[in-house]
N, C-alpha and C positions, 0 to 999 in steps of 0.2 A: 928484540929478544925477550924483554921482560914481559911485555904484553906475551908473550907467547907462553912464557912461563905461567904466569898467573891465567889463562885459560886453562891451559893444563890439568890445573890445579883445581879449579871448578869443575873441570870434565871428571875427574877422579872424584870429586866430593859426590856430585852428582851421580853418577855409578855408585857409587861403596851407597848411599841412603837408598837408591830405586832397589839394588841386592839384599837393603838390610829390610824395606819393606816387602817387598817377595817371599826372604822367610819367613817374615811373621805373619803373612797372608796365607801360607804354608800348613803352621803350625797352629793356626784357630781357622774356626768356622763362624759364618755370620748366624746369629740369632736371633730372633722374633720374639717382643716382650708385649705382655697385654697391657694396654696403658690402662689408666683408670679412666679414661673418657671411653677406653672399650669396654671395658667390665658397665660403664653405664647405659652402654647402648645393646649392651647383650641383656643387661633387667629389662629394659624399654619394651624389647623383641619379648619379653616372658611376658611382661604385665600386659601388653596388646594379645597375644595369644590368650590371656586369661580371660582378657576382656570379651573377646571372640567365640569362645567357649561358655562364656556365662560360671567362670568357675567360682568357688563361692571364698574361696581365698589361697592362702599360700604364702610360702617367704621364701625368696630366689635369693640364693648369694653364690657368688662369682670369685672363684680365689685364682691365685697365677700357679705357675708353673713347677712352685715348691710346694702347693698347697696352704699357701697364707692366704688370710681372708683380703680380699681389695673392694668389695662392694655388699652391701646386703639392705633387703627393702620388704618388711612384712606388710604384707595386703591385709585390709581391715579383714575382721571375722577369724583369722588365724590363731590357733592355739599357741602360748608361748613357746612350748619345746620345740617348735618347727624349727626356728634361728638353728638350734646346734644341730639338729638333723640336717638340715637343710643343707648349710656348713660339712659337714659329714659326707655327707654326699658327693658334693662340687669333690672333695679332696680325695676321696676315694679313688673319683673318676679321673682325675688328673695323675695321682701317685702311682695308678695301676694300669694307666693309658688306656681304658674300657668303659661301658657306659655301667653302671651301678647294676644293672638288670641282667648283664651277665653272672655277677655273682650271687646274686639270690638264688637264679635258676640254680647252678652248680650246690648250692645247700640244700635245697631243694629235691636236687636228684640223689643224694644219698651223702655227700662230701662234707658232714657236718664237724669235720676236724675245723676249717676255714673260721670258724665262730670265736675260735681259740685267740684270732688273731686280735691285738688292743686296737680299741674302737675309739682309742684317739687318733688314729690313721685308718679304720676302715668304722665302712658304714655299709654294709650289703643289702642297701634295701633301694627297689626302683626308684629312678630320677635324677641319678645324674652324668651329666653328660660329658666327656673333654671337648674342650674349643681347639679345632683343627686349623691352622695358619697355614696355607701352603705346602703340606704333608708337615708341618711339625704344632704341636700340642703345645699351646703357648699359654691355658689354663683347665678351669672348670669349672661349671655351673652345675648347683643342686637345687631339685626344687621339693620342699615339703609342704603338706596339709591341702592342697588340692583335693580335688571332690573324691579321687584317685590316685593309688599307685601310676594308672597309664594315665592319667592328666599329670599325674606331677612328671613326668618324664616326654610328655608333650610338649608342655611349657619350656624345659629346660631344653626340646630338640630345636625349638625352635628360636631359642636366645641364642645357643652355639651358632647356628645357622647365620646370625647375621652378619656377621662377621667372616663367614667365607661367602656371601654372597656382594659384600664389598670387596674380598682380594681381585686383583686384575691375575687371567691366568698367567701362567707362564711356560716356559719351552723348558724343556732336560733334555739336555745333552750327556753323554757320558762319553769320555774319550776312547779308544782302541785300550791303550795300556788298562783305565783304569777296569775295563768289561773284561780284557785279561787277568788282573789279577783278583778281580771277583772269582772267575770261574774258578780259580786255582786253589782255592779254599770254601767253595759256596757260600752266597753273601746277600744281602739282599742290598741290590740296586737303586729301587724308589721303593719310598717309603711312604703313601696315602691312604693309612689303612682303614677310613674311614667308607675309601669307596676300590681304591684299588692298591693291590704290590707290584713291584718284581721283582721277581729272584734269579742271580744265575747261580744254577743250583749245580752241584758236585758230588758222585758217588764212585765210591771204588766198591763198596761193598754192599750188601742188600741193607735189609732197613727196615724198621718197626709199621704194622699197622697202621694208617692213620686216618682220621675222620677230622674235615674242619667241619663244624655244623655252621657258619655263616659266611664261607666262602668258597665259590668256585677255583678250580684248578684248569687252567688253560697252559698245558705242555708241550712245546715243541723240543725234538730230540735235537741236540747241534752234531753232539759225538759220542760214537759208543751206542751201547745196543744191551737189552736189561729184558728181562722177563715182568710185568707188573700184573696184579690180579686187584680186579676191581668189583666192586657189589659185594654179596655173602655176607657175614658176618664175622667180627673182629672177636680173636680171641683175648680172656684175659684185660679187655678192656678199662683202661683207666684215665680218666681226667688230667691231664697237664697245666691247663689255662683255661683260660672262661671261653667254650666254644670248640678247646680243642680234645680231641681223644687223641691216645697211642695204646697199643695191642700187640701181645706174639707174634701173632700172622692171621692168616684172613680164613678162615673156613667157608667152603665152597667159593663162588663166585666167577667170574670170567676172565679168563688164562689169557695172554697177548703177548706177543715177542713184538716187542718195539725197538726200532733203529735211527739212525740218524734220519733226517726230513720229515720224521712222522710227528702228527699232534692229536694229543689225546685229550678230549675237555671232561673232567670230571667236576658233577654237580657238585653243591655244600651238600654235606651230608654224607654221602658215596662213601663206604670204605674203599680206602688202595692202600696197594703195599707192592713194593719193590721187591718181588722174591729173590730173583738172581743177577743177578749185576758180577757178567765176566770179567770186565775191566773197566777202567775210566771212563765216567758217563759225565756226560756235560749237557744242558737242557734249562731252557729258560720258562720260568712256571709265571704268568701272571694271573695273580688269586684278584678276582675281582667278585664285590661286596653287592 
């Protein structure tokens, strides 16, 4: 009987710690940090590209996931102020999850409020790049004083690069429930946005103009049935994020009553826009890059 007891007694210890590690498996997510032997093998990958290229210098630095610097390496012939450009850059690209060349373009095109922002967390000038782990951004590399803007943003594509060219892929799964309650609020599902997304996307009511300029729309309807007008021209158009426009509505373009099983592939660039959305639309968009 006492043995019996004292099993008991571990069967319960055992339970109550596997229940108490379950919640806490729960309640965090696993996370991806860039060591510093990666940050050194992401310069490695720059300075061979530089080599490759015949560039005639440069300073690549490599910061994580905050934006703190973990590596940095000026190549002979480089002017000194490249280090905090450089610097500049990497953090930009990281703090804004985009490559630095998005936000020049957007100043560029007229958005010169953006300059406003302190340029001890931004740097809007081409080169740098975030380091993509497995669909999650684990730092960034900046690169300055290359022969070029597009060489310094060469170099930095191809330090990022070495480092997903070491990840093993992997499978995603999503459960019934969890693809349920995505749809039930529209959400985005996977998140790769280096090369692809998905979204289960959710409408009860129509919805703004939109242009991604560097990424396709690939729609299938699940539920529900929506008026969308594609091509023509966006009215009222204005800048949201690096790449994206939103607009009133679309002027001219080509009218489509879509329903459930239909898929609609709209190019980068394309304006659409949801005119009429009767009731609950449910639809899965993968924007791929």
């Amino acid at each position: 009987m006492k043995v019996l007891k004292v099993i008991n007694k571990l069967l319960v210890l055992v339970i109550a710690s596997i229940t108490i590690v379950a919640i806490a498996k729960g309640q965090t997510t696993d996370k991806k940090t860039l060591t510093l032997d990666g940050a050194k093998k992401v310069i490695e990958a720059a300075k061979a590209e530089a080599k490759r290229l015949s560039a005639p210098g440069g300073v690549i630095a490599v910061v994580d996931d905050g934006g703190n610097l973990m590596a940095l390496e000026r190549l002979d012939g480089t002017f000194a102020a490249g280090a905090n450009i450089s610097i500049g850059k990497a953090r930009t690209s990281v703090l804004f999850k985009r490559p630095t060349k998005a936000f020049e373009d957007i100043i560029k095109n007229g958005r010169t409020a953006m300059v406003a922002l302190p340029d001890s967390f931004f740097t809007p000038l081409q080169g740098g790049i975030p380091i993509n782990v497995d669909g999650q951004i684990v730092g960034g590399v900046g690169v300055s004083g290359a022969a070029s803007a597009q060489q310094d943003e060469e170099l930095a594509i191809a330090g990022a690069k070495v480092l997903e060219a070491t990840t093993p892929k992997v499978v995603s799964y999503f459960e019934k429930d969890k693809v349920e309650s995505a749809f039930a609020k529209g959400a985005v599902l996977f998140d790769n946005s280096d090369k692809y997304m998905v979204h289960a996307s959710h409408r009860d009511r129509a919805g703004m103009a939109e242009v991604h300029e560097q990424d396709a729309d690939i729609i299938y309807v699940l539920d529900g049935s929506a008026t969308l007008v594609t091509g023509g021209k966006v009215v009222d158009p204005k800048p949201t994020a690096p790449g994206e426009v939103r607009g009133k509505e679309i002027a001219g373009g080509e009218t489509r009553q879509i329903a459930k099983g239909d898929v609609i592939i709209v190019p980068a660039g394309i304006p659409h826009w949801f005119k009429e959305v009767p009731g609950p639309l449910n639809y899965y968009v993968v924007k791929a890059r």
